[in-house]
C-alpha positions in Angstrom: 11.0 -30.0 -40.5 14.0 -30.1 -38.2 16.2 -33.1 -39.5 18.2 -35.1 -36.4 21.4 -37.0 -36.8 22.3 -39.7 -34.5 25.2 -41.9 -33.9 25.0 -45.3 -32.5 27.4 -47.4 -31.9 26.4 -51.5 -32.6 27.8 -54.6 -33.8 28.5 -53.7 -37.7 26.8 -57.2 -38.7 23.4 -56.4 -37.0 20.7 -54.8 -39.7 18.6 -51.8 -37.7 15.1 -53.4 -38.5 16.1 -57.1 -37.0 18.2 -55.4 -33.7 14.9 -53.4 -33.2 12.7 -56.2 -33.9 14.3 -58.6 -31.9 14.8 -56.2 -29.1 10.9 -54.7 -29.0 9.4 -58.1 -29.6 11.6 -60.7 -28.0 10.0 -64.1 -28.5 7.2 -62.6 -30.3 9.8 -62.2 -34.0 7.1 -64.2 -35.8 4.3 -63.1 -35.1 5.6 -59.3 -35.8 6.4 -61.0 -39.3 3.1 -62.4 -39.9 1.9 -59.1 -38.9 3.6 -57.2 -41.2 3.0 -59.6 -44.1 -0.9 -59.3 -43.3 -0.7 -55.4 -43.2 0.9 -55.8 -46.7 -1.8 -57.9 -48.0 -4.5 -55.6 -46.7 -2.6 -53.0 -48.6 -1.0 -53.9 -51.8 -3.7 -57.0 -52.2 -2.0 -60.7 -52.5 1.1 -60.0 -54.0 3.0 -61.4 -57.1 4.8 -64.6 -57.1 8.6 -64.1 -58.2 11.7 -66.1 -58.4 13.7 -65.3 -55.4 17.1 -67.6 -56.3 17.3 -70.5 -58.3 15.6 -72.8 -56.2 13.4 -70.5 -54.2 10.1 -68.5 -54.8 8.5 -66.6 -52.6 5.6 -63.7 -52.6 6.9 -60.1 -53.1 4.7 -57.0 -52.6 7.1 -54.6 -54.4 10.2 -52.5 -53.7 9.8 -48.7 -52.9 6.6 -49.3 -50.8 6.0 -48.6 -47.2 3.1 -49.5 -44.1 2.8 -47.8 -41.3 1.6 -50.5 -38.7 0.4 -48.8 -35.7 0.3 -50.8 -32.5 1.8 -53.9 -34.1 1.2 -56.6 -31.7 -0.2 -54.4 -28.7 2.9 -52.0 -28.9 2.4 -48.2 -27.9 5.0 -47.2 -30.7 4.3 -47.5 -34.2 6.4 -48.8 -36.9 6.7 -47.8 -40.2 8.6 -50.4 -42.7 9.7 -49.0 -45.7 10.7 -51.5 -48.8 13.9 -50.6 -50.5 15.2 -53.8 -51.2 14.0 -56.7 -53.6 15.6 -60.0 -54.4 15.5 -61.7 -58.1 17.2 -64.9 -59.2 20.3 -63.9 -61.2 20.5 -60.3 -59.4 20.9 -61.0 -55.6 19.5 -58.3 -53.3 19.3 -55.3 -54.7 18.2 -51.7 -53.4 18.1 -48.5 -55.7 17.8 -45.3 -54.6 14.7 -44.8 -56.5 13.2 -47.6 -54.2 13.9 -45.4 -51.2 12.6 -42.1 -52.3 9.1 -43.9 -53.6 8.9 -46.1 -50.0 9.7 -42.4 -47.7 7.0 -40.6 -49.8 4.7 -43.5 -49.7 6.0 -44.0 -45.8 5.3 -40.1 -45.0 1.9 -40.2 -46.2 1.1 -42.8 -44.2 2.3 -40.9 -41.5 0.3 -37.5 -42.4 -2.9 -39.9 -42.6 -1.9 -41.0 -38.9 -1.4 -37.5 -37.3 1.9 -38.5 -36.3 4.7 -35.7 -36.4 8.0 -37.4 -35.2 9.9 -40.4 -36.7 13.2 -41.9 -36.2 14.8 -44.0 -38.8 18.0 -45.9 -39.9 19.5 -44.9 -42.6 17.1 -47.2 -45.4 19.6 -49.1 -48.1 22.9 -49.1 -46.7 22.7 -52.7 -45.0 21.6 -55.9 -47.5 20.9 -53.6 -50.4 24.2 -52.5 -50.2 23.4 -48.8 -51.2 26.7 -47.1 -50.1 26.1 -45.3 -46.6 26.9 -41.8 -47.8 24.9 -42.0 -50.7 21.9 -43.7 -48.7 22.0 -41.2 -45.9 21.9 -38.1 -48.8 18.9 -39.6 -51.1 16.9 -40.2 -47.5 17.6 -37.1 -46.4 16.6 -35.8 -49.5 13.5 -38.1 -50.3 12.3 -36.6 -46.7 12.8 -33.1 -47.8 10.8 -33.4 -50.9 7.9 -36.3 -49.7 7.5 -33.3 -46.9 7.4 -30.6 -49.1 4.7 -32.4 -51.4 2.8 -34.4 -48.8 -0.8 -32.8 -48.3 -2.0 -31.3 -45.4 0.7 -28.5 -45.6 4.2 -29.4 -43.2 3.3 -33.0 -41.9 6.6 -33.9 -40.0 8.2 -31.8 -37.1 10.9 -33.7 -36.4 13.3 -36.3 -38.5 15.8 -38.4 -36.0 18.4 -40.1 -38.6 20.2 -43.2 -37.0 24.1 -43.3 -38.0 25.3 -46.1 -36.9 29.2 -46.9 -35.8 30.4 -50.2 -35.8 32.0 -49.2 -32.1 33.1 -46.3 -30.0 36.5 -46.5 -31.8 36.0 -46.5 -35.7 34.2 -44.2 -37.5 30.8 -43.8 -38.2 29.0 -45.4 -41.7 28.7 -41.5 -43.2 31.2 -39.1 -42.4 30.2 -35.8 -40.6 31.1 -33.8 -43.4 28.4 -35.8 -45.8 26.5 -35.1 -42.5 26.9 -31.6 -42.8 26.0 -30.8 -46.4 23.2 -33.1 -47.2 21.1 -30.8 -44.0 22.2 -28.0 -45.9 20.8 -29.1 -48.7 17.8 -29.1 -47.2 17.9 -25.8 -44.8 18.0 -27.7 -41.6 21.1 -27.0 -39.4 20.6 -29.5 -36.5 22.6 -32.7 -36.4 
């Protein structure tokens, strides 16, 4: 697997699943919700009912899940949403690193089922689950490394493209090249 890194620069208050969303399905954000929601049920049956805040209860299909919905409202590209963050009353949102590592193993062997061998991805955690970014980037680097390495059908993934993104063109970007550096070392793969 040859890992990617990427650095885009975007408004530092826009999450990387809504900017795509809204940008790939302008006009049509609901119905790519109701979408995904129906994929879940079809996958993880009706859900459990749990209390979201205080006043609020919603459906939840569980953190450190993932579907791979591919042509999601007639779209060419496939989209693979990955759960890593759950809201209780009492806790707020909340993402754990575990969450991640289950939801990209969960996520890769959707992929391997799908004969798809390229992916590009944010880094999962770092935006309302408030995993820090350098830690984030490192467990998804390394949840990739290991859901490859025990995913059947031998090597499913060619190629990894990992999204940094930079607030703008002027500050730095949310994980340091350095963290960059080592965490593909970890894993043997020297591209960035």
């Amino acid at each position: 697997m040859v890992c990617n890194v990427h650095i885009c620069a975007t408004p530092s208050r826009v999450r990387a699943l809504g900017a795509y969303v809204h940008k790939v399905f302008d006009g049509a954000v609901e119905e790519f919700i109701a979408c995904s929601k129906e994929e879940c049920r079809r996958r993880f049956g009706s859900g459990i009912e749990q209390q979201k805040t205080v006043d609020e209860r919603a459906m939840s299909f569980g953190a450190g899940h993932a579907v791979l919905l591919l042509s999601p409202l007639g779209s060419k590209t496939p989209i693979g949403l990955v759960s890593t963050t759950t809201q209780r009353a009492g806790q707020g949102l909340v993402a754990k690193t575990s969450y991640l590592c289950d939801g990209v193993y969960e996520l890769v062997t959707h992929l391997v089922d799908a004969r798809l061998y390229d992916v590009a991805m944010p880094i999962l955690g770092a935006g309302h689950g408030r995993i820090d970014p350098a830690l984030a980037f490192v467990t998804l680097v390394l949840a990739l490394a290991e859901a490859v390495r025990c995913a059947p059908g031998g090597r499913p993934l060619r190629m990894v493209t990992i999204i940094v993104f930079q607030g703008d063109p002027k500050s730095p970007p949310q994980v340091h090249e350095t963290v960059v550096r080592r965490a593909l070392a970890l894993i043997g793969s020297p591209d960035q």
